[in-house]
N, C-alpha and C positions, 0 to 999 in steps of 0.2 A: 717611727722608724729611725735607726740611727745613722745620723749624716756621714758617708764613707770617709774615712782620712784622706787629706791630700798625701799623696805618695812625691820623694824627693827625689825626678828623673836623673839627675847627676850626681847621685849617690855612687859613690866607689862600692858599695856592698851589692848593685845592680850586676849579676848575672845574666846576661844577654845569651839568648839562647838561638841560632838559628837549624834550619833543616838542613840546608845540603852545601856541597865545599862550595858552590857559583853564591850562593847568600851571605855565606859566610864571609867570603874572602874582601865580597862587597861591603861587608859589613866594618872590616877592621881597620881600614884608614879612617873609621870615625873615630879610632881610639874607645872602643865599647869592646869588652871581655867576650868571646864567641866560644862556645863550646857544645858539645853535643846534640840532638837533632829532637823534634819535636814535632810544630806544625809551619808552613809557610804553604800562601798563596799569592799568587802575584797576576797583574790583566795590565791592560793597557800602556806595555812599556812603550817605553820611549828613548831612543839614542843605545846607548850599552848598560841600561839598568832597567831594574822596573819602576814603575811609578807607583805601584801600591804593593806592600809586600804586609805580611805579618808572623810575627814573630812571639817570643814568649820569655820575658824577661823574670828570673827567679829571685825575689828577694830574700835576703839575707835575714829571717825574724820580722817579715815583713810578708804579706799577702802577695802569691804570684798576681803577675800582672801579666792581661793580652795587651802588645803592644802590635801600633799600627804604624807603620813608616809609610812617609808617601811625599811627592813634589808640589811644591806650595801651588800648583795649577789644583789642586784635590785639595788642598787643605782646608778652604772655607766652607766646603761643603759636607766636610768632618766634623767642622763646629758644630754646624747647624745637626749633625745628627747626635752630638753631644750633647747638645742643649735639647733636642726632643729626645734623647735617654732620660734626664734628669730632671725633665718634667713627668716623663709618664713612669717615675719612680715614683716623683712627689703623689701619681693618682695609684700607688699600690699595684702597680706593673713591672714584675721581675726582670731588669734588664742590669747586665755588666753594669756597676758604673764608674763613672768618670772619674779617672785618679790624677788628671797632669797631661801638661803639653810642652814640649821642646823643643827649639829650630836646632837641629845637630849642626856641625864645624862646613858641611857641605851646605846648607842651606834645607837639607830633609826635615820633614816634619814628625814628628813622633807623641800620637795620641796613646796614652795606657789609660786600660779599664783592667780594674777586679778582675780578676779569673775566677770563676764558678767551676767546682766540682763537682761531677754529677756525669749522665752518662747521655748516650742520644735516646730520643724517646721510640719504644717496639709499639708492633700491633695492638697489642694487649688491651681487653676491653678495659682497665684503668688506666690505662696512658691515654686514651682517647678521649675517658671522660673528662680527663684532667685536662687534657689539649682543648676539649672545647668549652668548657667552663673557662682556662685561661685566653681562649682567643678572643671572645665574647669581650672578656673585660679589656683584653688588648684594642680592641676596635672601639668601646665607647671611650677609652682613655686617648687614643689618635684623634677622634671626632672633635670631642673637647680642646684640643688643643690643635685643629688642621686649620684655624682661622690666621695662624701665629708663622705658618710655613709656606703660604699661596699651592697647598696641594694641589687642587684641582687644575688651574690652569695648565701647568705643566703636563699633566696626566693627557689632558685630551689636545695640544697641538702636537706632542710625539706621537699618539694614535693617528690624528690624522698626517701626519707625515707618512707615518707607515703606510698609512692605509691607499696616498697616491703612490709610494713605493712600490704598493702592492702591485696595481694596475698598467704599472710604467713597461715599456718595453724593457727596459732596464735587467728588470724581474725575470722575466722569459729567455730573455739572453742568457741570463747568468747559469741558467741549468739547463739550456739546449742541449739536447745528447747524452749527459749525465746518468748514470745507473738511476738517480733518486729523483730523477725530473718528473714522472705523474706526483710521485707522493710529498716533492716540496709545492706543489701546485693542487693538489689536496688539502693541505696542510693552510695554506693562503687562502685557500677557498673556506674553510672553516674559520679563517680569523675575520674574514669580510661578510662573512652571513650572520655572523652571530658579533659583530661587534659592537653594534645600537644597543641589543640587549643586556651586553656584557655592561653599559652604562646607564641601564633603569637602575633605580635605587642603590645607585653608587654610594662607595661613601668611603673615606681613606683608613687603608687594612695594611699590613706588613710586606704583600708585596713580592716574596723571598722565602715563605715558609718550607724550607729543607733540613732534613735529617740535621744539617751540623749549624743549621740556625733555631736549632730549639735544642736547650740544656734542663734535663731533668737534673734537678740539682741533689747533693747529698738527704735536702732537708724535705725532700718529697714538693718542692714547686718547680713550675715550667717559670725557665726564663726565658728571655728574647734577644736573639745574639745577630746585628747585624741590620741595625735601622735605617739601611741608606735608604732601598726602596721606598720606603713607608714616609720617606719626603715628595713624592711624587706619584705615589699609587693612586687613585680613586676611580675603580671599578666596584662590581658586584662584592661584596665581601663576601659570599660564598668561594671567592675565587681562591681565599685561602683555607678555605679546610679543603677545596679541591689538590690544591698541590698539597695538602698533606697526605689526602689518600691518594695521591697518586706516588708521592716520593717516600711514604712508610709502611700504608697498609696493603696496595697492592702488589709491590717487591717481593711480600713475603707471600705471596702464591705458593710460591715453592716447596715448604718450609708449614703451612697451617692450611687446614681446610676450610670448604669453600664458605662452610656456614660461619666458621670462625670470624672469617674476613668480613662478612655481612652483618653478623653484630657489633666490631669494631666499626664500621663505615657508621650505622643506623647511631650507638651511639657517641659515635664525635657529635653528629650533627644534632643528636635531642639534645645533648649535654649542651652544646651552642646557643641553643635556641630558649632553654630551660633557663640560663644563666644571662640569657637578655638580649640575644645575639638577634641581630636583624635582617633577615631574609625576606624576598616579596612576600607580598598575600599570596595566600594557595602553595608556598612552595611543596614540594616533597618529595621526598627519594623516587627512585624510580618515574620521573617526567623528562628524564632524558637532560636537564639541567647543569646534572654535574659533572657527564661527560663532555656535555656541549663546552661547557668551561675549560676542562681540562685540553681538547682539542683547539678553543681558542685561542689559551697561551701556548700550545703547541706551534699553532701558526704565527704568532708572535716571533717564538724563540726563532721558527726556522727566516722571516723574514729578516731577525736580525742577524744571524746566520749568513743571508745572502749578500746584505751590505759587507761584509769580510772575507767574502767568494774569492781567493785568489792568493789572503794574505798568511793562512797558514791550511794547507791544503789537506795535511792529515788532522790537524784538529776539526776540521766541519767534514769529514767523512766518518770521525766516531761520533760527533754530535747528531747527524744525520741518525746514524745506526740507533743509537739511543734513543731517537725521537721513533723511530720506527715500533722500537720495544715496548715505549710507554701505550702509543698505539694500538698494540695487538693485547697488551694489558687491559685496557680500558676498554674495549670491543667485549672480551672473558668478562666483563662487571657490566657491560650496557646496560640490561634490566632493573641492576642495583640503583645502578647514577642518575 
């Protein structure tokens, strides 16, 4: 495989591209070119900016570049996902890779990776088989190299934090009287029944599998966009072909029928399994497993949800609403899962 070019971050030929005039305008006392709109996402700000934004930097006869801007409190932990991109390149795992790092004139940090062309991956029973033939080999390429990360430790004292989280009066308070108080305490109650299980035959998996973390690329391969989690995952690795059917094939209810959706599901999972992928003894579809999954990172998400109970009140009422959604989704597939 051929080693990617370093790309020259301080090149004047660097078109820097941001989404909206608040990014932009943040953008231009670095002295970087800002034009037209694209993709940005931003979490965890802090003071009057974000702390992780991204952006899309157009080279001039030069490969676009995803670039990632963020405050050197994030930056070590970019490395480290840096460095497991370009290992689990070296093992034949489609991931963005590594172009170049910069401290801008403020002290921001800015990682760029290759941009891949390609599109998000549909239902379609060959994107599924592709998706699980590639997750397969995404997970024995993490396994081989989770000794180099301390995956697991991290994995199981956040779980158990959650998990006295869960119990705490704390919890209870936070949604007394709330429209969504049974179904976020549903929801918790599915992550505490089934979270022992959720850690039989763990083993470190991506973590984060969604529609805009999987790139079918122009050349007919799945890449993997987005390896922060996968420094800290280690549950069931079924867990991720559960969020895949839960965030691609079962969306498209709407849109394809119900048999459709049951042979994409049936083969993600042969394809998976076919291609080396490691699931318990006896697993199989329809043992209720892969709903149980998908409801435990339910009760995940809405636990981490409750620790932010306050700090922004219309985004965890649509996060709420969406969790409901997935829900009533995955109830319509019970038999399947």
């Amino acid at each position: 495989m051929r080693k990617p070019a370093q790309v020259d971050l301080n090149s004047s030929r660097l078109k820097w591209v941001a989404a909206d005039p608040e990014i932009a305008a943040w953008l231009e006392p670095l002295n970087l070119r800002v034009k037209g709109g694209l993709q940005v996402a931003y979490s965890g700000a802090g003071g009057d900016r974000p702390a992780y934004v991204r952006v899309v930097a157009d080279c001039a006869g030069e490969p676009h570049l995803f670039v990632k801007l963020m405050k050197t409190s994030c930056a070590d932990h970019e490395r480290k996902t840096a460095h497991l991109a370009r290992k689990l390149v070296a093992r034949s795992v489609m991931t963005p890779a590594f172009a170049g790092e910069i401290v801008l004139s403020d002290g921001t940090h800015a990682f760029a990776y290759h941009w891949i062309e390609g599109r998000s991956p549909s239902f379609s029973v060959s994107d599924m088989q592709l998706l699980g033939e590639s997750v397969a080999g995404l997970h024995a390429a993490i396994k081989c190299e989770s000794l180099n990360f301390e995956i697991e430790p991290r994995t199981e004292s956040r779980l158990s934090e959650l998990a006295r989280f869960a119990v705490s009066p704390v919890f209870l308070a936070a949604w007394r009287g709330r429209p969504e108080e049974s179904f976020a305490i549903l929801m918790r109650d599915s992550f505490l029944r089934d979270l022992d299980s959720m850690l039989v035959g763990a083993n470190p998996c991506h973590g984060d599998l969604n529609p805009g973390n999987i790139i079918v690329g122009n050349d007919g391969v799945a890449y993997f966009v987005d390896l922060e989690d996968a420094l800290h995952t280690h549950v069931w690795p079924g867990l991720d072909l559960a969020k895949i059917i839960e965030r691609i094939v079962l969306p498209a209810s709407g849109v394809a029928g119900y048999v459709d959706l049951v042979a994409s599901i049936e083969t993600l999972v042969d394809s998976y399994v076919a291609a080396g992928g490691q699931l318990e003894c006896g697993f199989r579809l329809g043992s209720g497993k892969m709903a149980r999954a998908m409801r435990w990172h339910l009760g995940l998400a809405v636990l981490i949800v409750t620790k932010n109970l306050g700090s922004a009140e219309t985004w965890w009422d649509i996060e709420m609403e969406k969790f409901r959604k997935v829900d009533r989704l995955i109830s319509s597939f019970n038999h399947v899962l």
